[in-house]
C-alpha positions as a Markdown table, in Angstrom:
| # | Residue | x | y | z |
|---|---|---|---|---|
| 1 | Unk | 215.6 | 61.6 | -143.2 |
| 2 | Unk | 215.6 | 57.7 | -143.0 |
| 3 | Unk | 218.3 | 55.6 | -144.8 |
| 4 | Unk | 218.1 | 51.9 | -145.7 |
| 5 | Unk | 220.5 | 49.2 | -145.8 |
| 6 | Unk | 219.8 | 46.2 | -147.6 |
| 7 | Unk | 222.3 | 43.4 | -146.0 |
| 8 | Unk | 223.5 | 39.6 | -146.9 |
| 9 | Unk | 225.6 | 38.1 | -144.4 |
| 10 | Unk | 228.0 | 35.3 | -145.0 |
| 11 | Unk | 229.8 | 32.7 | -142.7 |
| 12 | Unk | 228.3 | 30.5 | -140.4 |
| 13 | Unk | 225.8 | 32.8 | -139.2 |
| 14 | Unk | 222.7 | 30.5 | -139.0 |
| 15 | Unk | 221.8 | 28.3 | -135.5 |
| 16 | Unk | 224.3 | 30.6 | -133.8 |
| 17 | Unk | 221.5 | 32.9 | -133.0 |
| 18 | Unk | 222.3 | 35.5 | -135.4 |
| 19 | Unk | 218.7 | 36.8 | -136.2 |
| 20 | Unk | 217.8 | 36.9 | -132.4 |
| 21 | Unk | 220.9 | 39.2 | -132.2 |
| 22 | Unk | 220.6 | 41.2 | -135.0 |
| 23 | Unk | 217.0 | 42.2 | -133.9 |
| 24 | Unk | 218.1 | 42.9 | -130.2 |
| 25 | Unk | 220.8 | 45.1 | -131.7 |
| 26 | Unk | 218.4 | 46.7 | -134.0 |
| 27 | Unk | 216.0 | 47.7 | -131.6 |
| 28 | Unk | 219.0 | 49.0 | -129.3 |
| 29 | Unk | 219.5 | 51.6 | -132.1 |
| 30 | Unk | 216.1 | 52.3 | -132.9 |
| 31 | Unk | 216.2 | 50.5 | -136.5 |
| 32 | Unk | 213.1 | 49.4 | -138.0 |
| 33 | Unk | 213.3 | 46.4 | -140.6 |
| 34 | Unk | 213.7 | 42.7 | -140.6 |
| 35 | Unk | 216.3 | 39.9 | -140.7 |
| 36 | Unk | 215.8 | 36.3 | -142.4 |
| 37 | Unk | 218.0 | 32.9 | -143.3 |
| 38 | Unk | 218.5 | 32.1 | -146.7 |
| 39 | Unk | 218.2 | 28.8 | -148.4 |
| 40 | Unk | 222.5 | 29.0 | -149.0 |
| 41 | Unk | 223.1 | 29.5 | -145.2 |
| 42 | Unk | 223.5 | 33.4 | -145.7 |
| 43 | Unk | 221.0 | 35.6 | -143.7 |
| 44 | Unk | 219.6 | 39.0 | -145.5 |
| 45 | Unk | 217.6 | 41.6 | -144.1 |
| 46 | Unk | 216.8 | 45.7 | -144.6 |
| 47 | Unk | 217.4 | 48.4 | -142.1 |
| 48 | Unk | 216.1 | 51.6 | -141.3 |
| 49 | Unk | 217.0 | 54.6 | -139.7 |
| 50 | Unk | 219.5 | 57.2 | -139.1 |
| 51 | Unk | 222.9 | 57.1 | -140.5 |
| 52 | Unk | 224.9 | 57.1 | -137.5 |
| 53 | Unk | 222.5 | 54.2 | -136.7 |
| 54 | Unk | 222.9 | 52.3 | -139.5 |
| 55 | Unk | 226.9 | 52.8 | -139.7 |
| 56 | Unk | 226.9 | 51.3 | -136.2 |
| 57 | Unk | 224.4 | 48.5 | -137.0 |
| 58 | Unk | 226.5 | 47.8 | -140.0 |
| 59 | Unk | 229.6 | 47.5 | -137.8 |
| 60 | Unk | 227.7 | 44.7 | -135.5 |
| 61 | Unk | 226.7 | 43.0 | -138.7 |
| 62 | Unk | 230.2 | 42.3 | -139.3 |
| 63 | Unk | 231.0 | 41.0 | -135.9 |
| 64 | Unk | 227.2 | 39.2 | -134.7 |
| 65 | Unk | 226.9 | 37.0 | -131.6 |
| 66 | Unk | 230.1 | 35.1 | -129.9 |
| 67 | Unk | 229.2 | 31.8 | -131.5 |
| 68 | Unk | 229.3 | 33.7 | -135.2 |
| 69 | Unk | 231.6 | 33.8 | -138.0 |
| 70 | Unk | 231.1 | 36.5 | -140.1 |
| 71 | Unk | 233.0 | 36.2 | -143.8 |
| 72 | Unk | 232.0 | 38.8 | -145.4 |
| 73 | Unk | 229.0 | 41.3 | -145.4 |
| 74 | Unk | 227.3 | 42.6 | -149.1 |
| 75 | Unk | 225.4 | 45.3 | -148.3 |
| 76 | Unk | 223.9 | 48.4 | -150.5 |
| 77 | Unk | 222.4 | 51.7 | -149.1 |
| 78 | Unk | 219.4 | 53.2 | -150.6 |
| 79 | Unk | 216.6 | 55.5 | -149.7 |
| 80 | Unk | 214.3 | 54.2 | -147.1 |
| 81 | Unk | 211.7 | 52.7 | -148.8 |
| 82 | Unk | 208.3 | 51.1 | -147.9 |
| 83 | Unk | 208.3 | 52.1 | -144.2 |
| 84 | Unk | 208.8 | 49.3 | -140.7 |
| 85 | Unk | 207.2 | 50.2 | -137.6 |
| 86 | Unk | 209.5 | 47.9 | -135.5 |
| 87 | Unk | 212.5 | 45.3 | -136.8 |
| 88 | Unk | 211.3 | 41.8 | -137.1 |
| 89 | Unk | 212.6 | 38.3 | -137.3 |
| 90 | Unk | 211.2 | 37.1 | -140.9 |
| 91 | Unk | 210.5 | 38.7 | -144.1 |
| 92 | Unk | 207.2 | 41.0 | -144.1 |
| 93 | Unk | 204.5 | 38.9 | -146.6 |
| 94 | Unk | 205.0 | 42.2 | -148.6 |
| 95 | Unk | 208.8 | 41.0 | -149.5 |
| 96 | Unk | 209.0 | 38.0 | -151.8 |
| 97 | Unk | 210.7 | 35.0 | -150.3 |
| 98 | Unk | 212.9 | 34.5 | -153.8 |
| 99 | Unk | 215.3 | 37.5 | -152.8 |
| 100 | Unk | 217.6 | 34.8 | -151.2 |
């Protein structure tokens, strides 16, 4: 069964190539999902997949590329919901862009 993590990450985690990195390491784990800035300099995303997966991917989120600096990561588990077929960089038009 597929788990979800819906993650906000804090620091200075935007023009450091965070998203880039956070898809590469997404597909490395084979998580499906997306990754986006937010308007406050955060960046927020879902992933899917196995738990094992996740717990790694959640592990990178804390640590990102070498230019990152990573504060602090919210993040809540839930049931997989609507379902990815690959992990993008950008929200799907199905998520609303206000969740920032």
């Amino acid at each position: 069964m597929k788990n979800q993590i819906r993650f906000r990450v804090h620091g200075r985690v935007q023009r450091v190539r965070y998203r880039e990195s956070t898809v590469t390491r997404a597909q490395e784990l084979d998580i499906v999902g997306w990754v986006a800035n937010c308007a406050d300099g955060t960046v927020e995303g879902v992933a899917q997949g196995e738990e094992d997966d996740l717990v790694d991917f959640e592990i990178w989120l804390h640590l990102g590329p070498p230019k990152a600096e990573v504060y602090d990561v919210d993040k809540k588990w839930e049931s997989a919901g609507a379902a990815f077929t690959k992990f993008t960089n950008g929200r799907p038009d199905s998520v609303q862009t206000g969740s920032c």
